[in-house]
C-alpha positions as CSV (number, residue, x, y, z in Angstrom):
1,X,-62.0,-16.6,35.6
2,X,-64.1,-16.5,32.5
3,X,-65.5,-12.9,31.9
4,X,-69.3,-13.7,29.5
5,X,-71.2,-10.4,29.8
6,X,-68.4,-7.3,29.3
7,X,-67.0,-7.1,25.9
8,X,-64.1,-5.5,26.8
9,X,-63.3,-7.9,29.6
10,X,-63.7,-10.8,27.8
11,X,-61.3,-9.6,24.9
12,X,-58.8,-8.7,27.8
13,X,-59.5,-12.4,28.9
14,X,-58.8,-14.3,25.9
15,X,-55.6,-14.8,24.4
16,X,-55.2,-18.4,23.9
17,X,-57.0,-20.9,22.2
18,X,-57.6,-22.5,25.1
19,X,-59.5,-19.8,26.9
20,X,-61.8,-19.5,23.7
21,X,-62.4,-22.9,24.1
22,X,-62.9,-22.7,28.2
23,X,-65.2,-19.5,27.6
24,X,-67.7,-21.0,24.9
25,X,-68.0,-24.2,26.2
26,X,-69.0,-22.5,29.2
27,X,-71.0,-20.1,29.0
28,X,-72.7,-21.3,25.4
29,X,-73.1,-25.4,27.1
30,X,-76.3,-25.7,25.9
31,X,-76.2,-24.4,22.0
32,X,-75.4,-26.1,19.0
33,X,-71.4,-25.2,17.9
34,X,-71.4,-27.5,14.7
35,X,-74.4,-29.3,12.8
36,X,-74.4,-31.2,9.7
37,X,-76.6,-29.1,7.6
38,X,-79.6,-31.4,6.5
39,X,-79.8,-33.7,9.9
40,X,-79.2,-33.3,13.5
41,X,-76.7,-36.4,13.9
42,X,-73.0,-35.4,13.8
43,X,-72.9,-32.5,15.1
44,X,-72.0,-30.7,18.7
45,X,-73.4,-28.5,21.3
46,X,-71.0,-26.6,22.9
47,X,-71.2,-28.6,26.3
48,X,-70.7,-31.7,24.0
49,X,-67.9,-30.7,21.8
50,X,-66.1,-30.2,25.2
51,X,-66.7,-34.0,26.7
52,X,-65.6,-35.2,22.9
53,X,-62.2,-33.2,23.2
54,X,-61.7,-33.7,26.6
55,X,-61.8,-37.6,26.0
56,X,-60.0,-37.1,23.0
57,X,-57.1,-35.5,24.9
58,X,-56.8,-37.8,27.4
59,X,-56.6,-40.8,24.5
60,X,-53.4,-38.9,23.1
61,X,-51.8,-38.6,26.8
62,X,-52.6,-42.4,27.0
63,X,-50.2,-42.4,23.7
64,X,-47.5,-39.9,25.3
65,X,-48.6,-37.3,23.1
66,X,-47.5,-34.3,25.3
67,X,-47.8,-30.4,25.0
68,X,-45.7,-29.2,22.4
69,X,-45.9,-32.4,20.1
70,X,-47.6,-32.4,16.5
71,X,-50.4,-33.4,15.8
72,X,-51.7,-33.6,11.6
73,X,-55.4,-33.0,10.8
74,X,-56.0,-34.4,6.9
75,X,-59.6,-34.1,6.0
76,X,-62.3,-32.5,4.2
77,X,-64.1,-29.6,6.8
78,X,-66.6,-31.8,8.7
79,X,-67.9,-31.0,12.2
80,X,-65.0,-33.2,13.9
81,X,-62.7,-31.7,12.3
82,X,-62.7,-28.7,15.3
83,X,-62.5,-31.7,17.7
84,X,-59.3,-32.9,16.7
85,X,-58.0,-29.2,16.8
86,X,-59.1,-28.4,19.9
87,X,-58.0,-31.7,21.4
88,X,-54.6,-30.4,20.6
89,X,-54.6,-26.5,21.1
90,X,-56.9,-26.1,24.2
91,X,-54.2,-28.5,25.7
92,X,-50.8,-27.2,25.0
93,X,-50.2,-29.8,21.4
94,X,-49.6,-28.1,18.1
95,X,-51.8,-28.8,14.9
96,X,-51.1,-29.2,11.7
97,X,-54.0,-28.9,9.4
98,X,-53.5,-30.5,5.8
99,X,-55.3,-29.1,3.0
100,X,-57.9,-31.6,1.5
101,X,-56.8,-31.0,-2.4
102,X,-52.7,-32.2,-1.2
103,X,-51.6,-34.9,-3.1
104,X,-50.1,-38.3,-1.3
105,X,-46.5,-36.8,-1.9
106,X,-47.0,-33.3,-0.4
107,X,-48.6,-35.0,3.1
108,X,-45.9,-37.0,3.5
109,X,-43.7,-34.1,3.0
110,X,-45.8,-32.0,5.2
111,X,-45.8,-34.6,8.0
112,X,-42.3,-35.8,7.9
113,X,-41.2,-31.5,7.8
114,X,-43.6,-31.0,10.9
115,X,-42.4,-34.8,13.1
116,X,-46.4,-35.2,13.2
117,X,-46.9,-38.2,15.8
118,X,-50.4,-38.4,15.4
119,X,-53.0,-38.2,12.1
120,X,-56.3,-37.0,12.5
121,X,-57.9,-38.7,8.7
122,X,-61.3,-38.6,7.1
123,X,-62.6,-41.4,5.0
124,X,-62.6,-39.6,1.9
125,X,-58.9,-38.9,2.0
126,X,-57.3,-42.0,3.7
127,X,-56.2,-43.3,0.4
128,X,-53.9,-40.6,0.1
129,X,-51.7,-41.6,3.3
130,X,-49.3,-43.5,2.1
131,X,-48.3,-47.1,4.3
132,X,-44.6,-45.1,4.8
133,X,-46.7,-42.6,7.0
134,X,-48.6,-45.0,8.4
135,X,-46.1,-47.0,9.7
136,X,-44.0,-43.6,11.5
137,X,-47.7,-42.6,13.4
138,X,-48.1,-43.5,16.6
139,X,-51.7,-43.2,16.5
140,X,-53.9,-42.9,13.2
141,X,-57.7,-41.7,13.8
142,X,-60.8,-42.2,11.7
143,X,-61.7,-38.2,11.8
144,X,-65.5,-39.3,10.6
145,X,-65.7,-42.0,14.0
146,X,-63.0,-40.6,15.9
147,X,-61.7,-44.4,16.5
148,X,-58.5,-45.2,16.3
149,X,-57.9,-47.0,13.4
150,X,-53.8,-47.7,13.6
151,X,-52.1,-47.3,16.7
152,X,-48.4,-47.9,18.2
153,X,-49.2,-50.2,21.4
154,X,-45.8,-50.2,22.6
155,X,-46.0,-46.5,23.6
156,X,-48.8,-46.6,25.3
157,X,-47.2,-45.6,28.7
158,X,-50.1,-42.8,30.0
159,X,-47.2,-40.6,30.7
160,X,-48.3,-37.7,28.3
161,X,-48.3,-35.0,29.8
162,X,-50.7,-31.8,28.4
163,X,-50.2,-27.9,29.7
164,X,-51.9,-24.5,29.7
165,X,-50.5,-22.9,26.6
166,X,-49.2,-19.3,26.9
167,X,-50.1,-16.7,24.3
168,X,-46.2,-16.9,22.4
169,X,-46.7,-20.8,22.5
170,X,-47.2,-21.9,18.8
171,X,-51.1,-23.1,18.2
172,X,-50.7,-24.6,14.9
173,X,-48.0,-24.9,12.0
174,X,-50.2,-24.4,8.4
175,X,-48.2,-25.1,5.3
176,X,-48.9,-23.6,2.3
177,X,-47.9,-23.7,-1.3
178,X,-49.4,-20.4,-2.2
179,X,-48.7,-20.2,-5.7
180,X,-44.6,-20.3,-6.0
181,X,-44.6,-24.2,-5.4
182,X,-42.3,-23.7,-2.5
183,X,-44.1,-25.3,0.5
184,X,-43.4,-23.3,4.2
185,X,-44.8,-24.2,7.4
186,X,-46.2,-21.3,8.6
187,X,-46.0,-21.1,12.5
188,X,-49.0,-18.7,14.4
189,X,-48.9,-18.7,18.1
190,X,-52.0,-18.5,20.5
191,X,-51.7,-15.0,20.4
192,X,-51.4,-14.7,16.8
193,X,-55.0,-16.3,16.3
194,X,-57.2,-15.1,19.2
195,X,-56.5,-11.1,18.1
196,X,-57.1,-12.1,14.9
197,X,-60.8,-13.4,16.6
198,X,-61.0,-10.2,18.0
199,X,-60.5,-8.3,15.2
200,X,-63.1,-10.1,13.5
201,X,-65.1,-8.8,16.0
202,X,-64.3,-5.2,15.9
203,X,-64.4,-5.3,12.2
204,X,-68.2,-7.3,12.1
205,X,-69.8,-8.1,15.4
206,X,-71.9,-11.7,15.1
207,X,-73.5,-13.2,18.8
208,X,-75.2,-15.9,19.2
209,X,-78.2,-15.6,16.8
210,X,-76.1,-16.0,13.8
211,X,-75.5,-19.1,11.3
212,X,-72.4,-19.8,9.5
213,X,-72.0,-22.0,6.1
214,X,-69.2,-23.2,5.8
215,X,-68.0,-23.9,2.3
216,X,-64.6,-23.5,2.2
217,X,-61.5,-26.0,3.7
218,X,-60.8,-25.7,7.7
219,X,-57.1,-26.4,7.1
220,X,-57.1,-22.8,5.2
221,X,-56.9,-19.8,7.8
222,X,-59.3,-17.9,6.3
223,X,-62.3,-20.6,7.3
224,X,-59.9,-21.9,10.6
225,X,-60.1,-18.7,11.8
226,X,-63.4,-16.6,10.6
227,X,-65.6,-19.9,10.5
228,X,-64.2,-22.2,13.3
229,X,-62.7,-19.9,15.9
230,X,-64.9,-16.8,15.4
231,X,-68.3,-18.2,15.8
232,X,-66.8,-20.3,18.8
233,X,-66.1,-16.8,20.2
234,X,-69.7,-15.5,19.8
235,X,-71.9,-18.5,20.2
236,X,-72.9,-18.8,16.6
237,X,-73.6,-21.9,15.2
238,X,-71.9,-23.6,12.0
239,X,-73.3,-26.0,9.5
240,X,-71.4,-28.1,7.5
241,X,-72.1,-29.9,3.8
242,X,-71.4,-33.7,3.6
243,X,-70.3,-33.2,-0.2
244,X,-68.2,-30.5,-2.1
245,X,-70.3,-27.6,-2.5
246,X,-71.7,-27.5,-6.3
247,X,-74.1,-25.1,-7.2
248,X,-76.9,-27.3,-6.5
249,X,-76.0,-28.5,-3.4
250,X,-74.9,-25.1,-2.4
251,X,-78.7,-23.6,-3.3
252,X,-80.5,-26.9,-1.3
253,X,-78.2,-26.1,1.9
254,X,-79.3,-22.0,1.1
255,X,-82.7,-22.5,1.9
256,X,-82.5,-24.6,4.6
257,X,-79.5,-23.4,6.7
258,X,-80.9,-19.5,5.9
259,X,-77.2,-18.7,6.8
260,X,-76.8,-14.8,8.0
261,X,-72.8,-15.2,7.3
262,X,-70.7,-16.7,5.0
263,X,-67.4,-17.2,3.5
264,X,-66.4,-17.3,0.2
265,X,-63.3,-16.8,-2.4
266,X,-64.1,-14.8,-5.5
267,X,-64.4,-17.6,-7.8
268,X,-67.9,-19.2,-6.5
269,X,-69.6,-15.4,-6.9
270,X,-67.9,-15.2,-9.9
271,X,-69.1,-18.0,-11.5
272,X,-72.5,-17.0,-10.1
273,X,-72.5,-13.9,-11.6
274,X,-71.6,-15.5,-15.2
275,X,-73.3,-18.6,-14.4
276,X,-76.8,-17.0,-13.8
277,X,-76.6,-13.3,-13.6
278,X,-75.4,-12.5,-17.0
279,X,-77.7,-15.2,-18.6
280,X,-80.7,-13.8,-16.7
281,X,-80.2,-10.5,-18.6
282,X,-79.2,-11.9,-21.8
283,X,-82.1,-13.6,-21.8
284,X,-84.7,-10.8,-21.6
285,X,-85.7,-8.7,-23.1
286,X,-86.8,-6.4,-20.1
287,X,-83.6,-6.7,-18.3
288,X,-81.6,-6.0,-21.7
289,X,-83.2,-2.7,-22.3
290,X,-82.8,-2.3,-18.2
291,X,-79.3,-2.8,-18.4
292,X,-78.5,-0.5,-21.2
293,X,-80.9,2.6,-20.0
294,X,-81.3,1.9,-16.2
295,X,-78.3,-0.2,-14.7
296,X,-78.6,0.7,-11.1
297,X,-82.3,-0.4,-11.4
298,X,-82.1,-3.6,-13.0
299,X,-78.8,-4.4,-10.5
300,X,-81.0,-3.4,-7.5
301,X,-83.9,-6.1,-8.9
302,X,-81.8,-8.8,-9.4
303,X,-80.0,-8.5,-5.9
304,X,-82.9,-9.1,-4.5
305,X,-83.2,-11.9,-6.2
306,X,-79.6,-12.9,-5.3
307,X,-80.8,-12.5,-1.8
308,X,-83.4,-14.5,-1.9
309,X,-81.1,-17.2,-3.7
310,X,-78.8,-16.9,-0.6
311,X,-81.5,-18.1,2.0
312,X,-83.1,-14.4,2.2
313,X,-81.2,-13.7,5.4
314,X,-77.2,-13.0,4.5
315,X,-75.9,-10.0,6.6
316,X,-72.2,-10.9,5.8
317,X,-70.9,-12.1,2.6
318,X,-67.3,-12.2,3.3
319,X,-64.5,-12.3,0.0
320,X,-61.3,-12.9,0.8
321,X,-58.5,-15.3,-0.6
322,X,-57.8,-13.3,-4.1
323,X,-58.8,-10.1,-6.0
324,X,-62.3,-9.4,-7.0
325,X,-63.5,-9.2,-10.8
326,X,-64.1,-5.4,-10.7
327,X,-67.2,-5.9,-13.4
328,X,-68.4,-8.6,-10.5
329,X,-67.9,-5.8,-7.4
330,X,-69.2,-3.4,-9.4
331,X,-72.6,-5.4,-10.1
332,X,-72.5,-6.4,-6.1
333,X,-72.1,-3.2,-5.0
334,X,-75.1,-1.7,-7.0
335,X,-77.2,-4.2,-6.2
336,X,-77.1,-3.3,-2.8
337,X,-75.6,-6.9,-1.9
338,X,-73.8,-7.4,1.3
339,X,-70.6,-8.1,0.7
340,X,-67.3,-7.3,2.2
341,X,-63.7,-7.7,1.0
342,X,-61.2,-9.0,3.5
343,X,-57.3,-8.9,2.9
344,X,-54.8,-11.0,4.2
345,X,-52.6,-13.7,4.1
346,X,-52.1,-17.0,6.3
347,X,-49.1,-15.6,7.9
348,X,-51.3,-12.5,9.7
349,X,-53.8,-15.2,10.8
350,X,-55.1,-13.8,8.3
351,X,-57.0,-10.6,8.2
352,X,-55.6,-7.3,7.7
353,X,-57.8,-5.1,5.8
354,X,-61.3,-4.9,4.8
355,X,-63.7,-3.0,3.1
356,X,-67.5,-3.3,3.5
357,X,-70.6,-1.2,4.1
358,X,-69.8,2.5,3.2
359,X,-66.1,2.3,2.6
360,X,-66.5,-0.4,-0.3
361,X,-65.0,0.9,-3.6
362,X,-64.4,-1.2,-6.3
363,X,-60.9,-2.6,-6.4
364,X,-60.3,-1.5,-3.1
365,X,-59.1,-3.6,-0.2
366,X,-60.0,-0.7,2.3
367,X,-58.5,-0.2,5.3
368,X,-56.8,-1.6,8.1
369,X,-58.1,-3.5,10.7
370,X,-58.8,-3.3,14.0
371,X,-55.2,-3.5,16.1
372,X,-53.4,-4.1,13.0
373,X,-50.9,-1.5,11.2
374,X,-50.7,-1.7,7.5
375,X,-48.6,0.9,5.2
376,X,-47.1,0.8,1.6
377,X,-43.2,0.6,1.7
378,X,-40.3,1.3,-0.6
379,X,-43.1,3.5,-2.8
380,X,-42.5,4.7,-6.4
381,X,-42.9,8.6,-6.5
382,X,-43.9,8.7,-10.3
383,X,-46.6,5.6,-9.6
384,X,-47.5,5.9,-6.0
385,X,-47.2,1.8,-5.9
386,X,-45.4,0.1,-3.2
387,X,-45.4,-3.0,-1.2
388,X,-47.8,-3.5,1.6
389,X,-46.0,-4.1,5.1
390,X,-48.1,-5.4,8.4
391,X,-47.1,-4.7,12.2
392,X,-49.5,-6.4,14.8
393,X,-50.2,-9.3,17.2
394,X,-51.5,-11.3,14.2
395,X,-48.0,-11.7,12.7
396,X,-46.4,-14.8,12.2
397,X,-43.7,-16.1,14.3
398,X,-42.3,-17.4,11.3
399,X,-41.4,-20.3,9.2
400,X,-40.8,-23.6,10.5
401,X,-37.4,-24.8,10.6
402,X,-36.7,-22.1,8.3
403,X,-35.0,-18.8,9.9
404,X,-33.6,-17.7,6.2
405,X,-37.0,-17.3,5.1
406,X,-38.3,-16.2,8.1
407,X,-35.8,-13.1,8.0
408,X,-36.0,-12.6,4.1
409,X,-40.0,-11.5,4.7
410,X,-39.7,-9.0,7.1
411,X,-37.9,-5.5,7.2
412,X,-35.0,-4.7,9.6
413,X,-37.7,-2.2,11.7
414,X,-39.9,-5.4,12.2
415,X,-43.1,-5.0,9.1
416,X,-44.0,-8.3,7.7
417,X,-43.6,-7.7,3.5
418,X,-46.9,-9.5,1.8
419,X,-45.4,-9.5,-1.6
420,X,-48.7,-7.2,-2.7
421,X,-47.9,-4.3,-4.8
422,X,-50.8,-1.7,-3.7
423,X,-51.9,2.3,-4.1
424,X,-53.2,4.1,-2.6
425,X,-56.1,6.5,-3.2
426,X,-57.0,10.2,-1.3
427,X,-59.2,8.6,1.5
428,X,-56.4,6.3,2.7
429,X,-57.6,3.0,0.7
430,X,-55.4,1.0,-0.4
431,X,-56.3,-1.2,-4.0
432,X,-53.5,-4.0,-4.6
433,X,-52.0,-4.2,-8.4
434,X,-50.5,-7.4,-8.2
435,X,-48.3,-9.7,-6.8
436,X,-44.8,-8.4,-6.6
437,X,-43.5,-11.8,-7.4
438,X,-46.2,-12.0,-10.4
439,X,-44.8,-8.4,-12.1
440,X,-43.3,-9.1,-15.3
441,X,-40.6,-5.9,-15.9
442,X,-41.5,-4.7,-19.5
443,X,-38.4,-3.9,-22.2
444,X,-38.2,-0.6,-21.5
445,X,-38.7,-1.1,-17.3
446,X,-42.3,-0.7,-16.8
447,X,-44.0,-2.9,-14.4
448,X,-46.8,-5.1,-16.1
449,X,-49.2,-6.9,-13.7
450,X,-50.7,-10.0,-15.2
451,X,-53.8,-9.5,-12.8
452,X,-54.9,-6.3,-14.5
453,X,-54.7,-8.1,-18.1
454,X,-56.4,-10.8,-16.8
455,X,-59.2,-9.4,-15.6
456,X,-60.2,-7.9,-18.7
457,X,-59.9,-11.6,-20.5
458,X,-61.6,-13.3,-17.8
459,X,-64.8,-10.2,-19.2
460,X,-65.0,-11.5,-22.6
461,X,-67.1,-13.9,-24.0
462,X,-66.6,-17.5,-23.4
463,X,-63.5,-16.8,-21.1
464,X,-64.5,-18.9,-17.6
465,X,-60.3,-17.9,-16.4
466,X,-57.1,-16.9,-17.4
467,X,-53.6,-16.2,-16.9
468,X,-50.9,-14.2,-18.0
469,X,-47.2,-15.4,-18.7
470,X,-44.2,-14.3,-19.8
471,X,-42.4,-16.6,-22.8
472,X,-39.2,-15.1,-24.6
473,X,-39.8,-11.7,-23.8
474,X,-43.7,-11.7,-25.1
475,X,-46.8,-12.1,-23.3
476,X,-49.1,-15.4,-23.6
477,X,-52.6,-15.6,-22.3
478,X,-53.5,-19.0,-21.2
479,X,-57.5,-19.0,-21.3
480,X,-59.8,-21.8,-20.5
481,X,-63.3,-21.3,-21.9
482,X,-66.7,-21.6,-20.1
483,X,-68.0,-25.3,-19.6
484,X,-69.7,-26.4,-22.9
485,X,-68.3,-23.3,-25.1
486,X,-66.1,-25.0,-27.1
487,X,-66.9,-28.8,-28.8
488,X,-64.0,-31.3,-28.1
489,X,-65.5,-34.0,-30.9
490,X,-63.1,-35.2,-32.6
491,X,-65.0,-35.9,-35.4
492,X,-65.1,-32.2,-36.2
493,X,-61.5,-30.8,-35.3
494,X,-61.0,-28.5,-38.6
495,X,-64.4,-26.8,-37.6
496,X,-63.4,-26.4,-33.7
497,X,-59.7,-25.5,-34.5
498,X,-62.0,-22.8,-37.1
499,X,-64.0,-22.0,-34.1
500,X,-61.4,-21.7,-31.5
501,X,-58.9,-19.6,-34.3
502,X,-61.7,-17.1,-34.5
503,X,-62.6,-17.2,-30.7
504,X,-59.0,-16.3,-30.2
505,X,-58.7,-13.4,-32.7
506,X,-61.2,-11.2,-31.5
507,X,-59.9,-12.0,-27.5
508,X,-56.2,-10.8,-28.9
509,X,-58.3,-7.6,-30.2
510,X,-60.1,-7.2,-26.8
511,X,-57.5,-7.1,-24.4
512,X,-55.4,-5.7,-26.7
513,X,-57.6,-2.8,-27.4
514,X,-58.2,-2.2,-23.4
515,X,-54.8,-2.3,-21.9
516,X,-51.8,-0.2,-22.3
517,X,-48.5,-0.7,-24.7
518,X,-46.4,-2.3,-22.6
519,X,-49.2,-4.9,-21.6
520,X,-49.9,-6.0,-25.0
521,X,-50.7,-9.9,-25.9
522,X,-48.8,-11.7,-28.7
523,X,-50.8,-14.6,-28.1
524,X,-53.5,-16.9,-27.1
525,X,-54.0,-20.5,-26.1
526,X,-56.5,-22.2,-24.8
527,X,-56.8,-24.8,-21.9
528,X,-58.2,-28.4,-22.5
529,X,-58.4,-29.2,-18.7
530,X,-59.3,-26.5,-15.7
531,X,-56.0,-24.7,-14.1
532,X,-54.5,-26.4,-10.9
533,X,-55.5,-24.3,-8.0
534,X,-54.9,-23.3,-4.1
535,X,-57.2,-24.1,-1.4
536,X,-58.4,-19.9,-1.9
537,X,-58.8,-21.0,-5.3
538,X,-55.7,-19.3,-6.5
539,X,-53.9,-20.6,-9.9
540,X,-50.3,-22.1,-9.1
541,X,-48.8,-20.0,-12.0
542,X,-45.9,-21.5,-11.7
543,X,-46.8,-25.0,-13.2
544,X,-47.9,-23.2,-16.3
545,X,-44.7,-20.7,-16.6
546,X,-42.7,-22.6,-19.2
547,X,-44.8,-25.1,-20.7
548,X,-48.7,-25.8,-20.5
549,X,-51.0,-28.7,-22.0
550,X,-53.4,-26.4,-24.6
551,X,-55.1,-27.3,-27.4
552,X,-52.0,-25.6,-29.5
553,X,-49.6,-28.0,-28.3
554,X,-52.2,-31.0,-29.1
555,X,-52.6,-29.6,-32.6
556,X,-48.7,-29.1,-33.2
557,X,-47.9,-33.0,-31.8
558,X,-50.6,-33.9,-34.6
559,X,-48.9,-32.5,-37.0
């Protein structure tokens, strides 16, 4: 039975994937689920996307691709993407999304770790399958047609078999790099994801009126879950882009999507914000003089603005994936913009807390959220910092063939351990300090968090990131300047390496001058090429812990 007009009886009602899927397709037949966003060809009404998976299914049983088996999704987000996945989870299968940005050797890792059967494969990134995966597939699809484009003939026996999947079966097995380099398959059941759905709602009710944009990869749970599965759950519509989203796509999609809710990680409204907010000021002469006598007015103005940018009709502005530049929340929040913070990691499926409307604070991630439990553990009585634990039905199962792991992250009473070092402040919000695997322990035992350096570099002139390390006991800032700051001709080398010297020295004074002793810099070095990131848009640290390819180590090997 398939409860459409009580809230609370539908959230009783769904707690697979497969009753989302069952519930929308039903009671929403008739409106549009995914669209491309500048033409109506490609994308899915509700009633449609369910004849495309449906048919879709019964290829794989064709294949003996039973409940239970794997099933890899490799592309770019695109509107069949959601039909591969719910060809698999509405009927029992397991999928394995594949982050776009994965290079040829971590997908065959990923689907050799998983026993995928089956790969779901865009255009775009078919080149990146290597022949050995090829070859082990049973069935290869082209994700853009859905044709099958490789298949195994001999096992095609139409004795699949599919089920109804229970709420503690697993629904999909996301792996993840994070930013350690150690790839985990992370396993979330049924469960796991729909009250992670219904969280969403609790925590920012949507229906059927609203548009998504989707900007950032499907194979991440932050856009699986709040731009795939959510909408799904209220009837919303999503629109997809057919390219990556640079700015000037991004602002042609704006105003003719008119999205009321998006996604985001901090980096795109960063680069926003230094992109075109702080050269709007800068360059008048009005908005100077506004910005040094009347802040909160000249903010106000230019969100409007920002608005207006957006498609004039953004209720939701969701963050999530990192922490936000506190100079960038601060502007955000004055100019009445209508943002929210969302915290959590793909192992809670993923949200956990949020801040938005009247408990936003800058630097805060709030508070819980709905049906979820989150505390500070092991705290420090002189610092009040200690590690933020999560209890609820959007935990993890665990790690994939790996129970080690799986036990290492989670305390003997049963709290998932995130690894984020947090506060927190009088009104029970919590604001993280770092990553406890990112704390460097000073020479005398203080803790140093890289983040909080950084974000005073990542402030200063020219500085587009940055990141911290540790290097024989002293601190190195790895910055990589704005696009066009600095003048790679090598024709004129003494005068950038005169340039860049200078550049450096008065950084070194900057951060130096606004963080404490033990978080002093001895040095800086800049980057030639942009920092290797996530799919959140996270740097992997770890590449650049020992070693990294600056324009110091160019001009020593000259030398």
């Amino acid at each position: 039975m398939i409860y459409t007009k009580n809230r609370r009886m539908r959230e009783k009602y769904i707690d697979t994937l497969a009753k989302i899927y069952d519930y929308a397709t039903s009671t929403f037949t008739k409106k549009q689920y995914t669209q491309w966003y500048d033409t109506k060809e490609g994308g899915y009404t509700y009633g449609l996307f369910k004849v495309e998976c449906d048919n879709l299914s019964k290829k794989l049983t064709q294949y003996g691709i039973s409940a239970g088996e794997r099933v890899a999704i490799f592309s770019q987000s695109i509107p069949n993407w959601s039909i591969a996945y719910f060809s698999c989870v509405a009927f029992g299968r397991i999928a394995v999304p594949i982050l776009p940005d994965s290079s040829e050797n971590e997908v065959n890792n990923i689907i050799s770790h998983s026993d995928s059967k089956v790969l779901f494969v865009s255009q775009r990134l078919y080149p990146k399958v290597s022949e050995e995966v090829k070859s082990k597939m049973t069935l290869v699809f082209d994700l853009d047609t859905l044709e099958i484009i490789k298949s195994d003939d001999e096992k095609f026996t139409c004795d699949g078999k599919t089920s109804v999947p229970t709420p503690d079966d697993i629904a999909a097995i996301i792996y993840t790099s994070g930013t350690t380099g150690s790839a985990k398959g992370v396993v979330l059941s049924h469960r796991n994801l729909t009250s992670n759905v219904i969280t969403c709602y609790h925590s920012c009710p949507r229906n059927g009126k609203d548009r998504w944009l989707s900007l950032l990869p499907l194979a991440h749970t932050l856009e699986m879950t709040l731009c795939m599965l959510y909408p799904m759950y209220c009837g919303a519509t999503v629109y997809y882009l057919q390219k990556p989203p640079v700015p000037a796509l991004l602002l042609k999609a704006m105003k003719v999507v008119k999205p009321t809710t998006i996604l985001s990680v901090p980096l795109i409204i960063e680069k926003i914000y230094k992109g075109s907010v702080l050269p709007t000021i800068q360059k008048s002469r009005t908005l100077t003089w506004m910005n040094q006598h009347m802040n909160g007015l000249m903010c106000k103005i230019i969100g409007m603005k920002l608005k207006s940018t957006f498609g004039g009709h953004v209720t939701f502005f969701g963050i999530g994936g990192a922490k936000l530049d506190p100079e960038v929340e601060t502007f955000l929040l004055k100019a009445g913009f209508p943002y929210a913070i969302g915290y959590g990691l793909t192992e809670t499926s993923p949200l956990v807390g949020y801040s938005m409307k009247k408990w936003r604070k800058v630097g805060s991630l709030g508070y819980p959220v709905y049906n979820v439990q989150m505390k500070l553990n092991d705290v420090n009585p002189e610092t009040g910092e200690g590690e933020i634990v999560v209890k609820g039905p959007n935990v993890m199962l665990g790690y994939y063939k790996d129970p080690a792991r799986t036990k290492s992250v989670f305390t003997e009473d049963g709290w998932f351990k995130t690894n984020d070092l947090a506060v927190q402040d009088a009104k029970g919000r919590l604001a993280i300090k770092g990553r406890k695997n990112n704390m460097i322990l000073g020479p005398s035992g203080e803790n140093i968090y890289p983040e909080e350096i950084e974000n005073v570099l990542n402030n200063a002139e020219g500085v587009n990131e940055s990141i911290i390390v540790e290097r024989q006991g002293r601190l190195v800032a790895l910055v990589q300047p704005i696009e066009g700051f600095v003048d790679w001709d090598k024709d004129s080398e003494d005068k950038m390496y005169e340039k860049l010297d200078e550049w450096k020295s008065k950084l070194l004074a900057r951060v130096n001058k606004n963080v404490n002793k033990s978080s002093q810099v001895s040095s800086v070095e800049v980057m030639k090429e942009p920092f290797e990131k996530t799919a959140t848009m996270k740097i992997r640290r770890f590449l650049y812990k020992d070693s990294a390819p600056t324009v110091e180590s160019d001009r020593k090997n000259k030398k």
